[in-house]
Biopython code that builds the backbone (N, CA, C, O; Angstrom):
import numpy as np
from Bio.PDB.StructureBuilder import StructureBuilder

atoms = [
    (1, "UNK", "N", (0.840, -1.179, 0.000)),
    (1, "UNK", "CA", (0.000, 0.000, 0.000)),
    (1, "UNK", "C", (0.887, 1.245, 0.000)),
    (1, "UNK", "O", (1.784, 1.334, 0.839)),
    (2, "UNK", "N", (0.654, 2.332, -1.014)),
    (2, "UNK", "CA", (1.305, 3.535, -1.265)),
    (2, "UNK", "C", (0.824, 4.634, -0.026)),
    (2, "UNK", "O", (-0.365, 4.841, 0.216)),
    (3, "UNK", "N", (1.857, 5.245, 0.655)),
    (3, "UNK", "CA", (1.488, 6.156, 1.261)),
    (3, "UNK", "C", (1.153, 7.736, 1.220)),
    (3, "UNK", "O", (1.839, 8.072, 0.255)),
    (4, "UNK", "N", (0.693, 8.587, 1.550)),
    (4, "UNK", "CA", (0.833, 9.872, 0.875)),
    (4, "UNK", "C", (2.105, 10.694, 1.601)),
    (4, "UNK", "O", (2.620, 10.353, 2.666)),
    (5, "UNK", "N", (2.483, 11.811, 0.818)),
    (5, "UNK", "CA", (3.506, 12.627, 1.391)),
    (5, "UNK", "C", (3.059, 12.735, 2.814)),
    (5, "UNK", "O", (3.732, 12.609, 3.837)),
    (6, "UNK", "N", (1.683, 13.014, 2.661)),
    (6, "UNK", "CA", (1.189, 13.724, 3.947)),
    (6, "UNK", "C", (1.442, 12.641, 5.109)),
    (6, "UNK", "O", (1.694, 13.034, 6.248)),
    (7, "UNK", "N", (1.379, 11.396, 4.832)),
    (7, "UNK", "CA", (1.039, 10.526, 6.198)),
    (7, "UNK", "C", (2.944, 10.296, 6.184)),
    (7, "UNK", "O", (3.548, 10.783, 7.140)),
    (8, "UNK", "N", (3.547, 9.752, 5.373)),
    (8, "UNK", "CA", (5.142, 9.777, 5.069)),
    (8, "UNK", "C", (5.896, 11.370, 6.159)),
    (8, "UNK", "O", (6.844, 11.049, 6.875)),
    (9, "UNK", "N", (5.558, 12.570, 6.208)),
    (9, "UNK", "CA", (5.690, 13.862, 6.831)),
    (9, "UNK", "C", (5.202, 13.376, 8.023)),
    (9, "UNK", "O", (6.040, 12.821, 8.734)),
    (10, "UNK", "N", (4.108, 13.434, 8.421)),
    (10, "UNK", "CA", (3.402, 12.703, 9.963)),
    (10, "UNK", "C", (4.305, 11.819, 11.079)),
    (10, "UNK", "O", (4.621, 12.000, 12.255)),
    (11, "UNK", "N", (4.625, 10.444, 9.775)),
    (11, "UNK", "CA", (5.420, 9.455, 10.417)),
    (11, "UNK", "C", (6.800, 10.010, 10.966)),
    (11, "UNK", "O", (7.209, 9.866, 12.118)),
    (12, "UNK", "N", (7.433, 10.663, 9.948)),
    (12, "UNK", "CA", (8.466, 11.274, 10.662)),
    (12, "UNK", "C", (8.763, 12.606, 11.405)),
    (12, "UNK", "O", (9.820, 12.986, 11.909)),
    (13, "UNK", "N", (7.513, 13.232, 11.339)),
    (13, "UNK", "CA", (7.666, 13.877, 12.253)),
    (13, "UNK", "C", (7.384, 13.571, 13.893)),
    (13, "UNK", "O", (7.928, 14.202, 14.800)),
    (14, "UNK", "N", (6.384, 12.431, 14.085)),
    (14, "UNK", "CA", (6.457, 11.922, 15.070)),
    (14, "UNK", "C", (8.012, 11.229, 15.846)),
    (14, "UNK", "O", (8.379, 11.241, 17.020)),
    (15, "UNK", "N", (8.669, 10.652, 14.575)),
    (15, "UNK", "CA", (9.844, 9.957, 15.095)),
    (15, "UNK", "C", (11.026, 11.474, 15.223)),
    (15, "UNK", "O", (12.159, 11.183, 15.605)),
    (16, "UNK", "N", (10.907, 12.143, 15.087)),
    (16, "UNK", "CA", (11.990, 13.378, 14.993)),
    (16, "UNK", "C", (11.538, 14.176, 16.578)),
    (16, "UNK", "O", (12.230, 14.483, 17.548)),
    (17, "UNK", "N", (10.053, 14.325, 16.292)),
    (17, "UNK", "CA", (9.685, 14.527, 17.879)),
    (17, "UNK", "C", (9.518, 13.808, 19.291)),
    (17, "UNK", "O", (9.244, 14.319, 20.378)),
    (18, "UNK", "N", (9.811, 12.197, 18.897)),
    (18, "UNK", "CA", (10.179, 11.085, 20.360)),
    (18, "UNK", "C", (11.637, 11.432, 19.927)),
    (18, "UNK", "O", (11.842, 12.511, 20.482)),
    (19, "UNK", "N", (12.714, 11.104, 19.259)),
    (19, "UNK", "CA", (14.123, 11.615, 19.204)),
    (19, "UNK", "C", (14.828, 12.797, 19.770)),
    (19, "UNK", "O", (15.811, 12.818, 20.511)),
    (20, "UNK", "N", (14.131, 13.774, 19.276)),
    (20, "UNK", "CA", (14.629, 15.103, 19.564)),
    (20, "UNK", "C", (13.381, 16.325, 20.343)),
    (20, "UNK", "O", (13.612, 17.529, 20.452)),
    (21, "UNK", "N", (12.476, 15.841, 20.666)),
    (21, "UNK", "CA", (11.771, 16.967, 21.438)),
    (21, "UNK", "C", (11.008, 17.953, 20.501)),
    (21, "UNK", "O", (10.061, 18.602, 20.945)),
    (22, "UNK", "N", (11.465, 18.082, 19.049)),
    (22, "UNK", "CA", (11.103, 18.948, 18.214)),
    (22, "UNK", "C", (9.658, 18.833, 18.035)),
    (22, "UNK", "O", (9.100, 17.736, 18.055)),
    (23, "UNK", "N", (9.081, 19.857, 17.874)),
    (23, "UNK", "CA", (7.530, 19.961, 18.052)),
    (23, "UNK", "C", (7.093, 18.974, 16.635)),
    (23, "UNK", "O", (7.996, 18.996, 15.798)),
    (24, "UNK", "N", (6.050, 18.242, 16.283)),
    (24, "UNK", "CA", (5.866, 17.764, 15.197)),
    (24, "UNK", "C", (5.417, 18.688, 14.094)),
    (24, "UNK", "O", (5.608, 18.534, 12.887)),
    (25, "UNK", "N", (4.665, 19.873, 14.826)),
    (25, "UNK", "CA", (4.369, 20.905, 13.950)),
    (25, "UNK", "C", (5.220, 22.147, 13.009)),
    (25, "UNK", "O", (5.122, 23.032, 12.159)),
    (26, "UNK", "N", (6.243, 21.284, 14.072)),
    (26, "UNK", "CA", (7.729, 22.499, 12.883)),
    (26, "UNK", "C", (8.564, 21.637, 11.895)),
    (26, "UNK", "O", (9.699, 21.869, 11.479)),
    (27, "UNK", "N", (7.557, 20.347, 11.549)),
    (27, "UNK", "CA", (8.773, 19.841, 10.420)),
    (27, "UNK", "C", (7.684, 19.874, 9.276)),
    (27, "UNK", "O", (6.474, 19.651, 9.315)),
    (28, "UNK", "N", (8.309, 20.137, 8.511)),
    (28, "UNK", "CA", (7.885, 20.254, 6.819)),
    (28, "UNK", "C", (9.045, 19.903, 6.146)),
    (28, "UNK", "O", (10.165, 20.160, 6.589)),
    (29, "UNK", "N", (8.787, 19.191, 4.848)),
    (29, "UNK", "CA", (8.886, 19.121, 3.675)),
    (29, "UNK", "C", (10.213, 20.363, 3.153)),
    (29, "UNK", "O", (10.939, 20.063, 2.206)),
    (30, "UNK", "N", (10.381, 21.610, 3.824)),
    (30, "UNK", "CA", (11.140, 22.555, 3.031)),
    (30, "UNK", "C", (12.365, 22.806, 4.021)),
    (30, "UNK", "O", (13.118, 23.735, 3.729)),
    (31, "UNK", "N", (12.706, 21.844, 5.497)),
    (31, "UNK", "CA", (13.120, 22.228, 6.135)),
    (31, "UNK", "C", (13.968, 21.021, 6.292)),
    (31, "UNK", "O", (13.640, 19.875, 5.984)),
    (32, "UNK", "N", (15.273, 21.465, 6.886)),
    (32, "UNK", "CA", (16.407, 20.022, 6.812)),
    (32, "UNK", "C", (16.909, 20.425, 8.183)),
    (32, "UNK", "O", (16.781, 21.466, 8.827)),
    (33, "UNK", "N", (17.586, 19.155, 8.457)),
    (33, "UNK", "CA", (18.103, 19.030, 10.174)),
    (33, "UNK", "C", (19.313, 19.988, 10.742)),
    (33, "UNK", "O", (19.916, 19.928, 11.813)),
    (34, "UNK", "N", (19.499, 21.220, 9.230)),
    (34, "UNK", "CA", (20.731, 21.807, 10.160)),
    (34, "UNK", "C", (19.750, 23.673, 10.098)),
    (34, "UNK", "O", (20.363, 24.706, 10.366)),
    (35, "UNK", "N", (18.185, 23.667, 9.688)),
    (35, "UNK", "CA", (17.398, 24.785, 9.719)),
    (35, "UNK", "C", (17.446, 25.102, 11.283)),
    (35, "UNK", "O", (16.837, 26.072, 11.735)),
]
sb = StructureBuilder()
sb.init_structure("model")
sb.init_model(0)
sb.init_chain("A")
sb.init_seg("    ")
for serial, (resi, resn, name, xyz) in enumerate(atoms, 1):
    if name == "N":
        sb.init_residue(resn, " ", resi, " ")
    sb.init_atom(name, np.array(xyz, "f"), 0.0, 1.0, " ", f" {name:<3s}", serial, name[0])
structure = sb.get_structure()
């Protein structure tokens, strides 16, 4: 089953926010780990 960007963005923003504390709402698509 194909996922969308949108749920693919979700997934890792959840894992970036149990990792690093980072809010899930500040990762997008236009932004890289040294923003």
């Amino acid at each position: 089953m194909a996922h969308t960007t949108e749920e693919v963005l979700a997934g890792l923003a959840e894992l970036i926010n149990d990792e690093t504390g980072i809010s899930a709402d500040q990762v997008s698509l236009e932004k890289s780990f040294t923003d």
